[in-house]
Each structure stands twice: as structure tokens, then as C-alpha cells.
C-alpha positions as CSV (number, residue, x, y, z in Angstrom):
1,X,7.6,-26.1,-13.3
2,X,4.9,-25.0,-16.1
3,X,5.7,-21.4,-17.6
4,X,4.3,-19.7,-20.1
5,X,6.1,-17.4,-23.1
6,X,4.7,-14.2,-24.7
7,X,6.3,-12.7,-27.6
8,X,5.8,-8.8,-29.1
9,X,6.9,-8.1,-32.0
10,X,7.4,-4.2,-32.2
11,X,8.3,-1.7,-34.5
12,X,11.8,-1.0,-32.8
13,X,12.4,-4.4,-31.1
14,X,11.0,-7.9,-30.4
15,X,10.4,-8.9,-26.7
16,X,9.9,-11.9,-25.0
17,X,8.6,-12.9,-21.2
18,X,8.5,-15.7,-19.5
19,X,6.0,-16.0,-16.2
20,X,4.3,-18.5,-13.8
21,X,0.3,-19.4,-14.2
22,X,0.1,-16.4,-12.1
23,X,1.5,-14.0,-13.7
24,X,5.0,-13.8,-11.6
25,X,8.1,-12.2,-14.4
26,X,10.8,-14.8,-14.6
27,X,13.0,-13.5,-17.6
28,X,12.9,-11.6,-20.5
29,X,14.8,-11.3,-24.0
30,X,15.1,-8.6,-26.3
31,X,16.4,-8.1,-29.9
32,X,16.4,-4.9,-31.5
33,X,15.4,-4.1,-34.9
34,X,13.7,-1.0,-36.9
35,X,11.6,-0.4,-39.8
36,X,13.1,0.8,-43.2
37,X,12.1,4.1,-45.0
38,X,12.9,3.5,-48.7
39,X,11.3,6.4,-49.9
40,X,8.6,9.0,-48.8
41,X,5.7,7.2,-46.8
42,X,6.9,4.4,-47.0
43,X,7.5,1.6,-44.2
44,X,9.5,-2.1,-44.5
45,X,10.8,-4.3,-42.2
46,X,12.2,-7.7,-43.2
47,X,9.8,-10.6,-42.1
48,X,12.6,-13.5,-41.9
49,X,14.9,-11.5,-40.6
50,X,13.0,-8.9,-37.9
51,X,10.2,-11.0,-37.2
52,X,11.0,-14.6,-37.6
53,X,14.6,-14.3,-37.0
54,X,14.4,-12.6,-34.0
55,X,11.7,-14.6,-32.4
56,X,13.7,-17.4,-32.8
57,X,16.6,-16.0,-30.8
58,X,14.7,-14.4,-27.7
59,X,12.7,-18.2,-27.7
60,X,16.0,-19.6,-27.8
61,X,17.2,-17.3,-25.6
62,X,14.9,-18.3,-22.8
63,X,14.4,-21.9,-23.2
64,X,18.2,-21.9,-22.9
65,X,18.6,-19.8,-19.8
66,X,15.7,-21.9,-18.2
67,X,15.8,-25.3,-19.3
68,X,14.1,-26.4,-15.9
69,X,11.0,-24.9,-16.8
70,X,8.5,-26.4,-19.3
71,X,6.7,-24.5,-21.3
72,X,2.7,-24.8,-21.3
73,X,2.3,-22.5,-24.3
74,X,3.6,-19.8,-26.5
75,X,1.4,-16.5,-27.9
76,X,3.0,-13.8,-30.3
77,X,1.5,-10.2,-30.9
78,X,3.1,-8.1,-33.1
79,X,3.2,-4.5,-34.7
80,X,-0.3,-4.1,-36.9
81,X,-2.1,-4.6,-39.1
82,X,0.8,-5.1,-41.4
83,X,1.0,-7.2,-44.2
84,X,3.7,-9.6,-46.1
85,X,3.0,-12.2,-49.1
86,X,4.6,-15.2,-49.2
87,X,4.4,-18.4,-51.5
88,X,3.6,-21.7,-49.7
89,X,7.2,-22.1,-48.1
90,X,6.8,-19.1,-46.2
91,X,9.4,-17.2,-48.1
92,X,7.9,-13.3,-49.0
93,X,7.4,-12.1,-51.9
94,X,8.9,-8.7,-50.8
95,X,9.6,-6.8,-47.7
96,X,6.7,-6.2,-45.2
97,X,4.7,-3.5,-45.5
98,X,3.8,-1.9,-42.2
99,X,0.4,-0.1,-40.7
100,X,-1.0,2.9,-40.9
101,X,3.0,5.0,-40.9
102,X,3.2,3.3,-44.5
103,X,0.9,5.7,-46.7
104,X,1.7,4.4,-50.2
105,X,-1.9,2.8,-50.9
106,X,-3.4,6.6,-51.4
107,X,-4.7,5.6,-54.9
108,X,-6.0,2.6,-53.9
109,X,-8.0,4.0,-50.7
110,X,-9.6,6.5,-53.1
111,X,-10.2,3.7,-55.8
112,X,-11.9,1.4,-53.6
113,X,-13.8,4.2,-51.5
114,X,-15.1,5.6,-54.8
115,X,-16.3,1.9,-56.3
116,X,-17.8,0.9,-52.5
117,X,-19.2,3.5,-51.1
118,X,-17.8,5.7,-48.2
119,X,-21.0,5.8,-46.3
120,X,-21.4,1.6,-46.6
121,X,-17.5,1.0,-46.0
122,X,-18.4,3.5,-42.7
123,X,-21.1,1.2,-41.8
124,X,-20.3,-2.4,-42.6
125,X,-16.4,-1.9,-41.3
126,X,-16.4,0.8,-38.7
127,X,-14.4,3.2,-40.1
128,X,-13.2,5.0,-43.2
129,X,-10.7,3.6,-45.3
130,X,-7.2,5.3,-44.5
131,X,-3.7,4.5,-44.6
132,X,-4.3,2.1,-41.7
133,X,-6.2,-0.8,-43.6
134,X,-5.0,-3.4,-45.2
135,X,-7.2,-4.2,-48.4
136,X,-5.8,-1.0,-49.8
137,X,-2.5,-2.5,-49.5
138,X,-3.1,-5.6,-50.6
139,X,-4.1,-4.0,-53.4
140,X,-1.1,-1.8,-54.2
141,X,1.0,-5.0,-54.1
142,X,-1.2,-6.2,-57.2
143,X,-0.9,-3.5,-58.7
144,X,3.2,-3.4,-57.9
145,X,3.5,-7.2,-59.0
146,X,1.7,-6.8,-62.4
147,X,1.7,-10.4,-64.0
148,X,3.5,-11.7,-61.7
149,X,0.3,-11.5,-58.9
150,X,-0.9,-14.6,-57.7
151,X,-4.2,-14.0,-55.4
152,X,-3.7,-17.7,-53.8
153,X,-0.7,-16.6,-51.9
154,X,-1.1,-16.7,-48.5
155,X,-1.0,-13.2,-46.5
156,X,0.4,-12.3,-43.4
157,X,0.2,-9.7,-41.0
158,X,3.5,-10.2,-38.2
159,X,2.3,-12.2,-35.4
160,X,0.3,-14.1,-37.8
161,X,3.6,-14.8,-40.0
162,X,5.4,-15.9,-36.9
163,X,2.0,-18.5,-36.1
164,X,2.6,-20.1,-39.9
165,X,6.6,-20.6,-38.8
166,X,5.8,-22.2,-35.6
167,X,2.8,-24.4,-36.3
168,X,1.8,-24.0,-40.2
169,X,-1.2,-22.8,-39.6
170,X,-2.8,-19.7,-41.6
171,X,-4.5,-17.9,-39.3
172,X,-5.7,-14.5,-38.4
173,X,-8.0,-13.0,-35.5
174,X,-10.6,-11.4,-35.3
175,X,-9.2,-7.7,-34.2
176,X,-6.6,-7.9,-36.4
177,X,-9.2,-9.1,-39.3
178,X,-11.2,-5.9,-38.4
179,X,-8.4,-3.9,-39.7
180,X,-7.9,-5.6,-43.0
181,X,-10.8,-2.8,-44.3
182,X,-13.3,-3.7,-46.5
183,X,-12.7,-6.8,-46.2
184,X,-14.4,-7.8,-42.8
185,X,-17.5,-7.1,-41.4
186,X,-17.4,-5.9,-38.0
187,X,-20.8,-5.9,-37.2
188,X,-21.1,-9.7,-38.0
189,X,-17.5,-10.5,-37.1
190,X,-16.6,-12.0,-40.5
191,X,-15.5,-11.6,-43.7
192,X,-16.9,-9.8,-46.0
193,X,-16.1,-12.4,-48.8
194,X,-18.4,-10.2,-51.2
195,X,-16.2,-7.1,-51.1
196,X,-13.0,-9.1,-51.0
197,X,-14.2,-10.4,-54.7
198,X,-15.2,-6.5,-55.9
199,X,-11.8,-5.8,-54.7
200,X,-9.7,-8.4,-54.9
201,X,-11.2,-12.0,-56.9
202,X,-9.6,-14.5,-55.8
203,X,-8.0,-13.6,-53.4
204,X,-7.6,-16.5,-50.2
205,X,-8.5,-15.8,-47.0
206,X,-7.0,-17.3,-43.6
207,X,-9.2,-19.2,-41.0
208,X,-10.2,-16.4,-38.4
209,X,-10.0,-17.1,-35.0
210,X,-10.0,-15.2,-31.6
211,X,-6.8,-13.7,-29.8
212,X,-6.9,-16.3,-27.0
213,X,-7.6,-19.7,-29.0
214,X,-5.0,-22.1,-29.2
215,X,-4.2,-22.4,-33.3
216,X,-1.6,-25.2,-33.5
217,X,1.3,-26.8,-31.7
218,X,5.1,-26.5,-32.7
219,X,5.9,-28.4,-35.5
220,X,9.5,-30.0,-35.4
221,X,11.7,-27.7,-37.6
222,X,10.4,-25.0,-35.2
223,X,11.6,-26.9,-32.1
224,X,15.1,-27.0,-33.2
225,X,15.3,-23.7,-34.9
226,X,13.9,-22.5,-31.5
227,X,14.4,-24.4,-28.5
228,X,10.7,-25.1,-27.6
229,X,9.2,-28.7,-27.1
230,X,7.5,-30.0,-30.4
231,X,4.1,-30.1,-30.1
232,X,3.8,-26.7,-27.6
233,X,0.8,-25.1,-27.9
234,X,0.5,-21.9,-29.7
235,X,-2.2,-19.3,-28.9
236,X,-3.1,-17.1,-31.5
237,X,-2.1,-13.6,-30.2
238,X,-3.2,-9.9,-31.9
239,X,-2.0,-6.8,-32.5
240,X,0.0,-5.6,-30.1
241,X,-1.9,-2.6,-28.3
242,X,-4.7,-4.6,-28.1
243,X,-2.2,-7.5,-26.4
244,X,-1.0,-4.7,-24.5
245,X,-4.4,-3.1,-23.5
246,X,-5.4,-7.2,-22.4
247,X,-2.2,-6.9,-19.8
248,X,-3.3,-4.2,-17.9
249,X,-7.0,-4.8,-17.5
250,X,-8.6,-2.7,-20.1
251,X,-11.3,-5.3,-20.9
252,X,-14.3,-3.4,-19.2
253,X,-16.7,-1.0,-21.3
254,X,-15.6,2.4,-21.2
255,X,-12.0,1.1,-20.5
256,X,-9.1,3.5,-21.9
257,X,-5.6,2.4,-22.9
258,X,-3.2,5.0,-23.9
259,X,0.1,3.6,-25.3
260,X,3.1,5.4,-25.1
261,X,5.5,3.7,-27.6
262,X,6.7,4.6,-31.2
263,X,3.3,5.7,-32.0
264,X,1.0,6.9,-30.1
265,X,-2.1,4.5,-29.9
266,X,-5.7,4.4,-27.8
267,X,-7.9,1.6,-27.1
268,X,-11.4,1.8,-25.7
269,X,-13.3,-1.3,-24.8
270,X,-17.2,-0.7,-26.5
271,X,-20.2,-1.8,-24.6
272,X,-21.4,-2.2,-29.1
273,X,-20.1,-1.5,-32.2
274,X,-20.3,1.5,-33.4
275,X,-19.5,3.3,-36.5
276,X,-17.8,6.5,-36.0
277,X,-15.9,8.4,-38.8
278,X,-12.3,9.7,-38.4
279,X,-12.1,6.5,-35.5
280,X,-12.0,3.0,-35.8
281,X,-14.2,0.2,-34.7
282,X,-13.0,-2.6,-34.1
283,X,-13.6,-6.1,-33.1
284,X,-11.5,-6.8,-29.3
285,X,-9.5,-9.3,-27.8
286,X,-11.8,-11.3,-25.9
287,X,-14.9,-13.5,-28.5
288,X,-17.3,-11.1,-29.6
289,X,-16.0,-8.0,-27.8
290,X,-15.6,-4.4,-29.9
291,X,-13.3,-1.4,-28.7
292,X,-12.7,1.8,-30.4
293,X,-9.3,3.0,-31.5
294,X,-7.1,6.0,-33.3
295,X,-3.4,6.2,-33.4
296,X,-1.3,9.0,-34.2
297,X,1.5,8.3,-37.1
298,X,4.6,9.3,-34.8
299,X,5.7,9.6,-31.5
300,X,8.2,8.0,-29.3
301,X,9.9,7.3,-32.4
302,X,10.8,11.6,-32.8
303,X,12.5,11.6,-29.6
304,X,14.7,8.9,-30.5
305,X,15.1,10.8,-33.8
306,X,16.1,14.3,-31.9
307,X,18.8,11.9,-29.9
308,X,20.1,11.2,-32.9
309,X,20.1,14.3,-34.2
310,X,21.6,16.0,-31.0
311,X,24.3,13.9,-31.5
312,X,23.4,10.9,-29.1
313,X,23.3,12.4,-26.2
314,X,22.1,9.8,-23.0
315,X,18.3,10.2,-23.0
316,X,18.4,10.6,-19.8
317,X,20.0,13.9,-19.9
318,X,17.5,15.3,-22.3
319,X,15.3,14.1,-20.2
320,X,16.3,15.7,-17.5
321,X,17.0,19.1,-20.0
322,X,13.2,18.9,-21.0
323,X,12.3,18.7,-17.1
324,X,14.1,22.1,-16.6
325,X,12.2,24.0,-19.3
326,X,9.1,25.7,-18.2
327,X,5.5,24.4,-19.4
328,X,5.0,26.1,-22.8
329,X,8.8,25.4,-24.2
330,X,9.0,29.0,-23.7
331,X,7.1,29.9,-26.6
332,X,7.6,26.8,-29.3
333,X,5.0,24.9,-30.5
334,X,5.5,21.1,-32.3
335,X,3.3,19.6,-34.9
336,X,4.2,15.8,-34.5
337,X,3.3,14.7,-38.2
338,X,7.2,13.3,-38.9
339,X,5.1,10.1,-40.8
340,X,2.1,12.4,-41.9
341,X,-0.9,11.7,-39.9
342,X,-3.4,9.3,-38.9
343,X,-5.8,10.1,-36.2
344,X,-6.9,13.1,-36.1
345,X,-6.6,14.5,-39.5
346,X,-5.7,11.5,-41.4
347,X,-3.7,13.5,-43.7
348,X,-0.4,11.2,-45.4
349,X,0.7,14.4,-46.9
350,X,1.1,16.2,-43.5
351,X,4.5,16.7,-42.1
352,X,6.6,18.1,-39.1
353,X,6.5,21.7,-37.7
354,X,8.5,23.3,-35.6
355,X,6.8,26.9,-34.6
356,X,8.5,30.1,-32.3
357,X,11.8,28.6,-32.8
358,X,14.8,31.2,-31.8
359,X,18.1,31.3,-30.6
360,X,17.4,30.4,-27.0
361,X,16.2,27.7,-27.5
362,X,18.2,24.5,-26.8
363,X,17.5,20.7,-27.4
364,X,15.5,20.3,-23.9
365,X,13.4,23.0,-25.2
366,X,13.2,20.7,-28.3
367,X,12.4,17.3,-26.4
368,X,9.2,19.2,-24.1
369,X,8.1,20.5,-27.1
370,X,8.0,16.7,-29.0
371,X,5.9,16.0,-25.7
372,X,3.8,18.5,-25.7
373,X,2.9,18.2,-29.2
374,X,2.1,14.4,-28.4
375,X,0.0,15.6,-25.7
376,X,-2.0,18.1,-27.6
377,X,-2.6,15.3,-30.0
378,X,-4.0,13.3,-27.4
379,X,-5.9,15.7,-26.0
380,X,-8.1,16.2,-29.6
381,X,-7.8,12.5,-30.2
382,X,-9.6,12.1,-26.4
383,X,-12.3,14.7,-27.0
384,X,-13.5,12.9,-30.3
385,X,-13.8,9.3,-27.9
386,X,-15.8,11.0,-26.1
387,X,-18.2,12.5,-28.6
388,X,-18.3,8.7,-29.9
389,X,-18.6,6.9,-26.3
390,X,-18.9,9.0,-23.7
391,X,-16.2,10.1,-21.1
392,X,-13.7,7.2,-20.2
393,X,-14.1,5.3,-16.5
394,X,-11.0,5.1,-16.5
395,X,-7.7,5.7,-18.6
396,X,-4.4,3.3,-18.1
397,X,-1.2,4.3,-19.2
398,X,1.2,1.7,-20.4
399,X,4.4,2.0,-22.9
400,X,7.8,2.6,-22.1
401,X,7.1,6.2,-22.8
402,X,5.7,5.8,-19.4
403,X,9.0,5.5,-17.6
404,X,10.3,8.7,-15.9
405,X,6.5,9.9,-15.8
406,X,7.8,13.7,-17.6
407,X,5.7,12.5,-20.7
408,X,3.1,11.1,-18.7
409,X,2.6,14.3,-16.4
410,X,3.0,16.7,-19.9
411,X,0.1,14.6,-21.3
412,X,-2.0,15.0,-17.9
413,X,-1.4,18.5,-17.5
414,X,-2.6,19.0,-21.5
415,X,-5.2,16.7,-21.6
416,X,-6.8,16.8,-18.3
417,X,-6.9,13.3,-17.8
418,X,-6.2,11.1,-14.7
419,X,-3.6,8.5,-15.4
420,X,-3.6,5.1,-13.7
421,X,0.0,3.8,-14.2
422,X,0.1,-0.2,-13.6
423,X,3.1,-2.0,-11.8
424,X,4.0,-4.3,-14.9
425,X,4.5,-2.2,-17.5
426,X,6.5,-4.5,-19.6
427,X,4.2,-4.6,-22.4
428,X,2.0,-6.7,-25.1
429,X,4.6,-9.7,-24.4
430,X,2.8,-10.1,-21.1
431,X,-0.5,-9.8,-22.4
432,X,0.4,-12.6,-24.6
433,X,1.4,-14.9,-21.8
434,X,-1.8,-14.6,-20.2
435,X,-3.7,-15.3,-23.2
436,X,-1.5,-18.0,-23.7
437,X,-2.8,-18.8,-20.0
438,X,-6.0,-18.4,-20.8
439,X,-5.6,-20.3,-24.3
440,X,-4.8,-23.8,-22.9
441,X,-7.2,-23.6,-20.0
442,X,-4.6,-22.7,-17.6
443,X,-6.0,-20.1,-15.9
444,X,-9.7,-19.1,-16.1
445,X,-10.7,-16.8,-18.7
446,X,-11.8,-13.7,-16.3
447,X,-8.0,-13.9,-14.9
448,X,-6.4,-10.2,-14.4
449,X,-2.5,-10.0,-14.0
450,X,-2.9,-6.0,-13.6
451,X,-2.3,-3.5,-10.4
452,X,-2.2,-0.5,-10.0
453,X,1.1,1.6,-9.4
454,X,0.4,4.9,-9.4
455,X,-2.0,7.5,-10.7
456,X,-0.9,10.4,-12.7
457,X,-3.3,13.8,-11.9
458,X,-2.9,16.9,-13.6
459,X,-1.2,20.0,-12.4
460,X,-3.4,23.0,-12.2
461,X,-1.0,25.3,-12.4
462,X,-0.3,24.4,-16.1
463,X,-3.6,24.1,-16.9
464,X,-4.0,28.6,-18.3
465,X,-0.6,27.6,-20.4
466,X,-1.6,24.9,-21.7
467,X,-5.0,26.0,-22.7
468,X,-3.4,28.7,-25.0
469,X,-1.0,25.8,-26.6
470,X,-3.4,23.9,-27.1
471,X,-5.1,26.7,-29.1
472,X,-2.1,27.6,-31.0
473,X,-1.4,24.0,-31.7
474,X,-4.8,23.5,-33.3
475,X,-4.7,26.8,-35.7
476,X,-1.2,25.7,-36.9
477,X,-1.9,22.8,-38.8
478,X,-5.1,24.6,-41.2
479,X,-2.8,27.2,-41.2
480,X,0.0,25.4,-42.7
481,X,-1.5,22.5,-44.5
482,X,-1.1,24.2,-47.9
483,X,2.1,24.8,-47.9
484,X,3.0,21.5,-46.2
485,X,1.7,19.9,-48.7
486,X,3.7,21.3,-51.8
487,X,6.5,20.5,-49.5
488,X,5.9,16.8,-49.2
489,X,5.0,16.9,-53.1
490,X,8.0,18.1,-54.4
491,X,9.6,14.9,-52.9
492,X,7.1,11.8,-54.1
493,X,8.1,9.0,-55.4
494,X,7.2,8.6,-59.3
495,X,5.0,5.7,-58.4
496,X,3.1,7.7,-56.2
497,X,4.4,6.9,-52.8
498,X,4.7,9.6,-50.5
């Protein structure tokens, strides 16, 4: 029986699906891993070891507990745009560095802004330069390597580094391109080879290709190391919201993913590029397709922070904690900048705040008011996509966030917004099997795995409390910034990092 594998690389774990042409789940792996925060603002993970490594063992993993099945193709996504040099053998200079959570490149984004032009970086890429591009960090690790830089090495962001094991192929596509900022022009989908020499001479570029083109086939040392057939095809893959947004039918214009998962990220499906400052523009999945995007800097990954720091208590009781406590946290107020900021404020100097905090106030109080900072961050985030694009048809919400539906309702009753919650919300990994599908001609291009579960509507009675929230939440961070600030100084790194 033909199957087909999709592999998502995430920021806390790499997962892996295996499904029939038509989308039917037969397993799953997972492997657990997490980022490293060696100082302020900044954010590694080990390429051979948490990407690499553990896509070998969920591949290995499910070719072992299904050996019946052969496998039409393989697609990886991953956690992006990140970026990790290597020499021709693969082997990385130093640990990856991740997106838009890593903020170290702050001299670089005001270097290169400053020689190119904010105004023509707007217009040729789409967005501003900001902590989420990857020319800026490309060039930090010039700066960081000194002598020792070599502008032939090849560049990877984790999807893409995964691709090069499995086939040896140096590719990148075309969404993911779009982030590596100034670097690609959006508006002509392609590089900008002209800035990349301003910025960066010499510097070699991969082949670009789309999300849902098949790249290479498994080479031999990647069948043994991972139990695939040599000579399976490989599909490109993408970032993984976008991967994600493809698995549950947000490929129409005016399309709205919101992903609830260590970050916070949106994707909106353009009917034309656009150039919009404080978002991003962006080229999409699907050849010659544009969406719209923002992320915030943390999210998910702050509740698993407060279960730590509440002594690892089952989630599912602070869950249950944060469902007791009435809408408004009785009076506390979270700013979710743990990892500074990206969208709204883009601001790598911002940091957490807890407001209203007293004596009453317990950790469920803590856990609703992580949520309904998130959702208050949406709920700006949503009213600039619709200054840019006009009001969303519709909005899907996917993530594991989703599960339990208290975050999901919190975000509704904030925001406004109708929620449609689909059935399969397993993630990116199952957007990759159907471009994997889609890749080798399997299925036909227009093919939709998505339904519908449930829709989310908010709850009028929280709409008065929320409204004042909402209104203290957006006066707290002007109102705190400077001080913030000083805070975050007084611990940088001497090298700058934050």
C-alpha cells in the first residue's frame, strides 16, 4: 500500500505522520527537543542533533512499525526562517540560530536598513527588516567568524538542512526565501542577487524552488540511517505555519490561520503582494501565491514555563484552575514579551509584565492571565490585517494550543473573532504529507484534506470586561517601555546580544 510521510520540525519537538493518498492518519512519531538560551536574546538548537537526529528516528520509527507500507514520498517543514552554516559535509559551523525569538542581529538590522534604504527594503521585500530576517543574521555570523568567514558555505534554514541530508540537494523555497530579508524580492519572486552583493559579496545562494516540488530522492547513506527506500522522493516542504496553514485549507484570498503553538503566528492568503509596514509579505505555499503574516515572540512556550515554575503541576489542572477564574483574572493584566517582541511592536528589548498582582491571586489566576495576554495580542495583531487586507472570510484555528478550547474561547471572547476549529489538528506534519501528495502527482494539486470540527463564537457576556483589558493592556506597554528597557540593558551580553 502507497503512504506518504510528513515531517515538522518544531521548536519543542519533531513530528512525523504517516497517511493514505487520501489523507486517512495511519501513525505518528514524536521526539522531543527545545531550543537553548545561551544568553539574553538569544536562541540555538543543535542541527545534527534536534533536527537531523531526530528525523531520523521518528522516519525510522515509522518505516519500522509499518514495513508493509511503501512510501510514495517524504516532505519536511520545519521551525523558520532559521539559519545554520555548514561546510560541504553538512557538518555546521556552529549551533543554529533560530527566527525572529533570536534578537542578536540588532546592529546588523540597523546597518543594513541604514546603507539600503527602509522605504526600498519596505518595497522590494514586503516588510521591514526585524529580528525575523535572515540576511541580518547571516550577517552577524560574519561578523562572529572574523577570518575565519567563508561566503561559499552553504546555508541552511531547518527543513532545508534536513533536504541536503536526505537527498544532497541545496535547496530553499520560495516562502521561506521571502524571509531571508533583503535578500529576495518578493514582488518578482527571486533573489535579489544585487543586495545580497551590497550585503554580503559572495555570498552562494541555494536553488529556489516551490513548497510542493519534488527536490531529490534519498540518497543511500540516508536509507540506512533512516529506514526509507533509496531513491524516495523528497518534496521540498516550508516553514512550518505555512505547512500548517496548507493542512487545513487556508489557501483561499482572505484566508486566516491562527496558530496556537510556542509562538503565536498568523497567516493570511493575499489576493497581491502588498507592502505593509510592521507585517510581513510574503511569498505562499502554492507557485506564485503571496500571504501576509506577523508572529508574536512568545506564547505557548510561557505556559509551559509557569508549569515549571509552579512546580510541574499536570497541565491539566491549571487548566482546569484558569477555567475557574472569572474573565479579567480578577484584576491582573499580562504583557507576553518573555522573548521581547515581534509583531506588534517589534521591540527585542521588551520583556514580561505582570500588572495588579496581590496576594489572592493564585497560579490559575496566573495561567488566564498568560491567555489573555495572548489574546489581547491577537486582537491588535488582527486589527492591523485588517487595515492591510480587509476583514478575514474566514479564520482557522490550528495548534495544540487549540486542545481544551479555554485558550481558544479566551482569544474569541477578546478578539471578537469566529473560530473554525478543523478535525485534524495534528499539525504542519500533515500539511507536508499532502504536499508530498501533491509533489509526486499523487493527488491533484487543488486536493483539500481539511473539515471542519467545530466553530468557536465569542461570549457576549465577556465582551464589557474584556473591552477594559484590552485598554489597560495597550497603555501598559508605552507606559513601561522605559523602564523595561534599562531592565533588559543591565543584562546584555558584551557583544551586544540581548
Amino acid at each position: 500500500m502507497r503512504a506518504l510521510i510528513g515531517v515538522d520540525i518544531g521548536t519543542a519537538s519533531t513530528k512525523a505522520v504517516l497517511t493514505t493518498p487520501d489523507g486517512t492518519l495511519i501513525g505518528t512519531a514524536r521526539r522531543d527537543h527545545a531550543p537553548t538560551f545561551p544568553q539574553p536574546g538569544w536562541a540555538e538548537m543543535d542541527a545534527e542533533r534536534d533536527w537531523w537526529g531526530d528525523v531520523v528516528e521518528v522516519l525510522r520509527e515509522l518505516t519500522t512499525a509499518h514495513p508493509d507500507k511503501r512510501i510514495a514520498a517524504v516532505c519536511v517543514s520545519g521551525l523558520g526562517p532559521c539559519v545554520v552554516q555548514t561546510d560541504d559535509s553538512l557538518k555546521p559551523r556552529r549551533e543554529a540560530i533560530l527566527y525572529g525569538v533570536d534578537t542578536r542581529a540588532t546592529v546588523e538590522i540597523d546597518e543594513i536598513t541604514s546603507r539600503l534604504g527602509a522605504d526600498a527594503i519596505l518595497a522590494r521585500c514586503g516588510k521591514d527588516l526585524s529580528s525575523q530576517a535572515i540576511g541580518p543574521k547571516l550577517a552577524w555570523l560574519r561578523r562572529a567568524a572574523g577570518a575565519d568567514w567563508r561566503p561559499t558555505d552553504r546555508w541552511f534554514s531547518a527543513h532545508t538542512y534536513v533536504v541536503a541530508q536526505l537527498t544532497g540537494e541545496w535547496v530553499l523555497d520560495h516562502h521561506t526565501a521571502s524571509q531571508c530579508d533583503p535578500f529576495y524580492d518578493v514582488q518578482k519572486q527571486q533573489w535579489a542577487t544585487d543586495w545580497v552583493e551590497a550585503v554580503l559579496p559572495g555570498l552562494a545562494l541555494p536553488r529556489l524552488v516551490w513548497p510542493a516540488e519534488q527536490v531529490g530522492i534519498v540518497h543511500d547513506a540516508a536509507a540506512q540511517a533512516t529506514g526509507l527506500a533509496q531513491g524516495t522522493p523528497v518534496v521540498a516542504g516550508t516553514v512550518d505555519a505555512w505547512a500548517e496553514a496548507f493542512s487545513v485549507g487556508v489557501r483561499k484570498p482572505g484566508d486566516l490561520m491562527l496558530m496556537y503553538g510556542s509562538t503565536m503566528f498568523f497567516v493570511q492568503v493575499l489576493t497581491a503582494p502588498t507592502s505593509v509596514r510592521g507585517l510581513w509579505t510574503t511569498s505562499g505555499v502554492e507557485r506564485a501565491s503571496h500571504t501576509l503574516a506577523a508572529g508574536m515572540a512568545t506564547s505557548g512556550i510561557i505556559t509551559t514555563w509557569l508549569q515549571d515554575l509552579t512546580g510541574g503541576v499536570p497541565f491539566e489542572t491549571l487548566v482546569s484552575e484558569a477555567a475557574a477564574v472569572p474573565a479579567g483574572s480578577e484584576g491582573l493584566v499580562m504583557l507576553p514579551y518573555f522573548s521581547g517582541e515581534r509583531t506588534p511592536i517589534y521591540d527585542p528589548l521588551a520583556r514580561g509584565v505582570i500588572a495588579g498582582l496581590t496576594l489572592r491571586h493564585g497560579r490559575g489566576h496566573l495561567l488566564r492571565a498568560t491567555y489573555e495576554g495572548i489574546a489581547c495580542g491577537v486582537r491588535q495583531i488582527v486589527a492591523e490585517f485588517e487595515a492591510a487586507a480587509g476583514q478575514p472570510a474566514r479564520v482557522v484555528a490550528v495548534g495544540g494550543g487549540t486542545q481544551g478550547g479555554l485558550w481558544t474561547q479566551i482569544v474569541s471572547d477578546v478578539s471578537g473573532l469566529e473560530q473554525q476549529v478543523p478535525k485534524q489538528t495534528i499539525g504542519a506534519a500533515y500539511g507536508d504529507a499532502l504536499l508530498a501528495a501533491i509533489g509526486i502527482g499523487l493527488v491533484a494539486p487543488e486536493t483539500d484534506w481539511a473539515e471542519l470540527d467545530h466553530t468557536v463564537h465569542p461570549d457576549p457576556e465577556n465582551a464589557s470586561t474584556y473591552a477594559t483589558l484590552f485598554r489597560t493592556y495597550a497603555e501598559l506597554y508605552p507606559a513601561t517601555r522605559r523602564q523595561v528597557h534599562r531592565l533588559a540593558r543591565s543584562v546584555q551580553s558584551p557583544d551586544g546580544g540581548q
